[in-house]
Steps between C-alpha positions, in 0.01 A plus 500: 500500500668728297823646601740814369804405333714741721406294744747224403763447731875621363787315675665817453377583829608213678770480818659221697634520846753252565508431930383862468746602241342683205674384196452740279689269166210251536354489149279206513372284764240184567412313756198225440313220682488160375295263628560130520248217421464182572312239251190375648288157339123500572304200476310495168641796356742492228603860593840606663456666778707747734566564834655811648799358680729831569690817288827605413596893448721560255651866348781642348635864520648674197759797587749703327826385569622821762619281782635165646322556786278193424736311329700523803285427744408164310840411458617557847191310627550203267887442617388465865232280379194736613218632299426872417151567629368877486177669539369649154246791439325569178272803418364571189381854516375613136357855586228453209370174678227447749725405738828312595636159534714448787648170606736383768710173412615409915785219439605531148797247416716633249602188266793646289836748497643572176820561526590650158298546188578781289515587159685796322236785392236365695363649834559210788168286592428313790247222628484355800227244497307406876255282627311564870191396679384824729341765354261766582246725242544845624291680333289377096299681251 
């Protein structure tokens, strides 16, 4: 099936709702499945085979450095010895495109808090890398 190149999907048009927060600095964000296999012998078969034994979901978000909020709320978390769980949205809304891609992420655990990295003439950066294990497809091309 043959398909029009304006139909490719920009990130441009992407947005990210942090516990219903829209940060508008996000420049970049992931979030994959990877499933988990376990090795499987079969009588008379020299093949390896797998089975399906569970997932992990794993992201990161990329963001211009504009606040600690984040950073922060890591921190704080990690000195009480608690994790920083949030809800994350992600729609992908490319107004040349069939459709949109919108995902919900329910119990994201954020896994890092940078306290300082800078660098003189250079615009700030930040990643916070996450793994969860709820999620819900909203709405798919």
């Amino acid at each position: 099936m043959a398909y029009e190149v304006q139909e490719t999907l920009s990130g441009t048009h992407g947005q990210l709702w942090i516990n219903d927060v829209l940060f508008e600095e996000v420049t970049k964000f992931s979030a994959e499945l990877n499933p988990e296999f376990a090795d499987v012998n079969k009588g008379g078969s020299m093949a390896k085979y797998k089975k399906l034994i569970g997932y992990e979901g794993k992201g990161e978000v990329t963001m211009n450095k504009v606040t600690s909020k984040l950073m922060r709320a890591v921190a704080d978390n990690l000195m009480k010895g608690k994790q920083t769980m949030v809800k994350i949205v992600s729609n992908l809304d490319d107004p040349d495109s069939s459709g949109n891609e919108r995902i919900v992420i329910y119990d994201a655990i954020l896994e890092k808090s940078t306290l300082a990295d800078w660098e003189s003439k250079s615009v700030g950066e930040e990643k916070i890398p996450f793994t969860f294990t709820r999620y819900e497809i909203l709405e798919s091309i």
